[in-house]
Structure formats: structure tokens, C-alpha cells
Wavefront OBJ file of the C-alpha trace (Angstrom):
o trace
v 10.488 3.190 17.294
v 7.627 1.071 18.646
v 6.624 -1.388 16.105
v 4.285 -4.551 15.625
v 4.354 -7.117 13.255
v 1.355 -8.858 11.683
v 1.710 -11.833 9.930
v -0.040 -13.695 8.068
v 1.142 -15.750 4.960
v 3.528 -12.774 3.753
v 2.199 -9.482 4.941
v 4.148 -8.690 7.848
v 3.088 -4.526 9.148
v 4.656 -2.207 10.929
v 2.620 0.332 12.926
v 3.266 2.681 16.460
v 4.995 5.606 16.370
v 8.377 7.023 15.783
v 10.338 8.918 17.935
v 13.964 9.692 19.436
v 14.804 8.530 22.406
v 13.407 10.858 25.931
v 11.398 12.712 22.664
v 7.296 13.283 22.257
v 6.535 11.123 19.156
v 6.778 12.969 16.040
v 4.205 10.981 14.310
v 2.002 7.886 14.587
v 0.708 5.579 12.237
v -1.866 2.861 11.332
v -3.146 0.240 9.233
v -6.657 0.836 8.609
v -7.364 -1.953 6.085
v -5.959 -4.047 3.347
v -6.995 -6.091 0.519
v -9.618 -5.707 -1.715
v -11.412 -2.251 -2.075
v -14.417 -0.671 -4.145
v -13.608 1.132 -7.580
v -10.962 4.121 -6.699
v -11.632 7.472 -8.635
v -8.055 9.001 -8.126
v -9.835 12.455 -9.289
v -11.741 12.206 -5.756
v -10.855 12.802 -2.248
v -12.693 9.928 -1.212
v -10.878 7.048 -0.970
v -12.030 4.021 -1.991
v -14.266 1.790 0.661
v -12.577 -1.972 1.790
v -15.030 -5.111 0.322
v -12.881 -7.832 1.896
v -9.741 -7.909 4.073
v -7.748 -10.546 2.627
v -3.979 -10.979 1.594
v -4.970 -12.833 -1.474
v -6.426 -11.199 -4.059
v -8.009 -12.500 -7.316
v -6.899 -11.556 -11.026
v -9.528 -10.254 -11.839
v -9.982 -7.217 -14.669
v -10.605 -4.035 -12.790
v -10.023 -5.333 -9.274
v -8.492 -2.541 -6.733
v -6.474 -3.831 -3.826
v -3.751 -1.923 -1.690
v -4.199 -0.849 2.123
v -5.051 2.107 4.105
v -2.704 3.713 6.537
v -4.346 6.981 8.734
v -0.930 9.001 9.540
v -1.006 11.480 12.641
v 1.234 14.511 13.128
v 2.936 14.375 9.932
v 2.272 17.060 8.031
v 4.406 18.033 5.332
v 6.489 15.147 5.567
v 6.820 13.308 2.794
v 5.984 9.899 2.182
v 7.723 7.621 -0.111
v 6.011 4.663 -1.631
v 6.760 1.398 -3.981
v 4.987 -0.922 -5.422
v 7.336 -4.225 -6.179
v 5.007 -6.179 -9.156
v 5.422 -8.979 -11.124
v 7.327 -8.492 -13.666
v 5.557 -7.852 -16.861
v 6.080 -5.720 -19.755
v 5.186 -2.286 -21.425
v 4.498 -1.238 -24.511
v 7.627 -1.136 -25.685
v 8.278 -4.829 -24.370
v 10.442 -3.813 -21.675
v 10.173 -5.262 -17.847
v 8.554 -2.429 -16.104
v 10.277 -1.422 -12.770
v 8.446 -1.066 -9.371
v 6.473 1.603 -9.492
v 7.534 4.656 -7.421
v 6.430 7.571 -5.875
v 6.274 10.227 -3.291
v 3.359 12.561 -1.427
v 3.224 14.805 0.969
v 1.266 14.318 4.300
v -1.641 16.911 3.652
v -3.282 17.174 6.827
v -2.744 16.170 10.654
v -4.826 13.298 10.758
v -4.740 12.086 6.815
v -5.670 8.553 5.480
v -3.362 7.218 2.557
v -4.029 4.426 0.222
v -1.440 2.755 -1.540
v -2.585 0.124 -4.121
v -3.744 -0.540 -7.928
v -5.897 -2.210 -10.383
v -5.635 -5.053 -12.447
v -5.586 -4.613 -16.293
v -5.386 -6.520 -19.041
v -3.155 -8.790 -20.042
v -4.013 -10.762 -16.350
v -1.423 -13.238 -16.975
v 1.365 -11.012 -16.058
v 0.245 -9.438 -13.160
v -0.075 -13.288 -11.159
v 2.416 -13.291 -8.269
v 3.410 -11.355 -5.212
v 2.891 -7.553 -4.632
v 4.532 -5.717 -2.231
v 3.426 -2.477 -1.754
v 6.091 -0.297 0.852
v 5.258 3.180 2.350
v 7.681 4.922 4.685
v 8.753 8.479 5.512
v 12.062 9.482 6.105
v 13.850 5.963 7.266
v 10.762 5.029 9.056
v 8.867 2.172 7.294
v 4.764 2.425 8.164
v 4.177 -0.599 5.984
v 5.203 -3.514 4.114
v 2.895 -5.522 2.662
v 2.688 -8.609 0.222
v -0.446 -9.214 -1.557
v -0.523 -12.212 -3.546
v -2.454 -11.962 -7.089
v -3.980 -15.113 -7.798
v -5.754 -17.635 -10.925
v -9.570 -17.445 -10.573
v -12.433 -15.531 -9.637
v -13.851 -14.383 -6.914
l 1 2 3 4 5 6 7 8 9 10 11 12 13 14 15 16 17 18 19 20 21 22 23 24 25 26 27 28 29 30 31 32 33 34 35 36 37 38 39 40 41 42 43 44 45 46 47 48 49 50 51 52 53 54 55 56 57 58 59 60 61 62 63 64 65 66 67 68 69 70 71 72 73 74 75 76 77 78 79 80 81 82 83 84 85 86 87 88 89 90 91 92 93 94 95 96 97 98 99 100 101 102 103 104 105 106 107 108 109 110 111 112 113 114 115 116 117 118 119 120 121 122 123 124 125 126 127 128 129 130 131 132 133 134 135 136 137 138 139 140 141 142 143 144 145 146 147 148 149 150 151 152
């Protein structure tokens, strides 16, 4: 695996390709953008547009913020993402856990955002946010956006 690391307070990225050894990669990725984005209508195929590159993002009701990754030759794999949050609690009063999830790779070239929104209470969501995507054992990204006091 080729890989590169970006850092910058706590985002550190991984991007290239992975392969075997003497093997044609089997699929290629890269970090399009990160930070803070435009409203995201998960009902749409469009995905939402980047307003500011940043690694610090403000609590603010309603703000999206993630990254986008464009993934190459992958199709049909299937991508497996978390999102490590600060711990607050559900309904119920519980700690949530990360949340979790996987896709699948819908198209040869195919763009991917991983992120969310911040809701009310804001209090609890302050802190680091790591947001991981990988496929298979291959991690594409690992990022750590840092929810912050104040306004933009």
C-alpha cells in the first residue's frame, strides 16, 4: 500500500492505492475535501458542496461537516465507516456508541461523504470527531474534526 499522511492539528489521511505486491492496483482513493459543507439532503444523489476546508468546525445548530473521498475501481466492495463522537446521550439517557455503518461502492469512479450535522443539545456534541472509512483492511481515511464553542 502506498500511503500519505496529512497532518494538521489531528487529521492525519491516508490516500494512494492498494495493492499486492508485483499486482495492478485494485483500487485507488482520494480525499476530495473536508470540513464544513452546504446543507446535505441524504434523499439526493448530490452530495453536498464544501464552504470551508477547515479541521475545526463550529457548534453550530444545523452545521454539516465530514469529508469527501472519490474511490476508483472499487465496485462492489464494501466500505465500512465510523464515526467516533463525543459522548452524549439518547433518549433513553444512555451514552450513544460510535456510529456505524457500511455501503457498497456503486460505481467505478464514485464520490463518498462521510460526515453529520449538529443538533440540539450543542453542549454534548463539543470535542473531537473522528470519522474512519476503510474497505476490507485498507483504511482510505482517518480524520479528526474538532467541534468547537462559538460561531462562525
Amino acid at each position: 500500500m502506498i500511503s500519505c499522511y496529512i497532518q494538521a492539528a489531528k487529521l492525519f489521511l491516508h490516500c494512494g492505492t492498494e495493492n499486492s505486491a508485483m499486482t495492478k492496483p485494485k483500487f485507488t482513493w482520494e480525499l476530495d475535501s473536508w470540513g464544513i459543507y452546504s446543507p446535505w439532503d441524504r434523499q439526493s444523489k448530490q452530495l453536498p458542496e464544501p464552504r470551508e476546508i477547515t479541521d475545526t468546525i463550529p457548534c453550530i445548530k444545523d452545521i454539516e461537516f465530514g469529508y469527501i473521498l472519490t474511490i476508483k475501481k472499487a465496485k462492489g466492495k464494501k466500505i465500512h465507516f465510523t464515526i467516533d463522537h463525543p459522548p452524549f446521550k439518547d433518549s433513553q439517557g444512555n451514552i450513544r456508541p460510535p456510529f456505524t455503518g457500511e455501503v457498497y461502492v456503486k460505481k467505478n469512479s464514485w464520490d463518498f461523504f462521510l460526515g453529520d450535522t449538529i443538533w440540539e443539545p450543542l453542549g454534548d456534541k463539543v470535542g473531537p470527531w473522528r470519522l474512519i472509512t476503510r474497505i476490507d483492511d485498507v483504511i482510505l481515511a482517518d480524520l479528526t474534526l474538532k467541534v468547537v464553542l462559538g460561531g462562525a
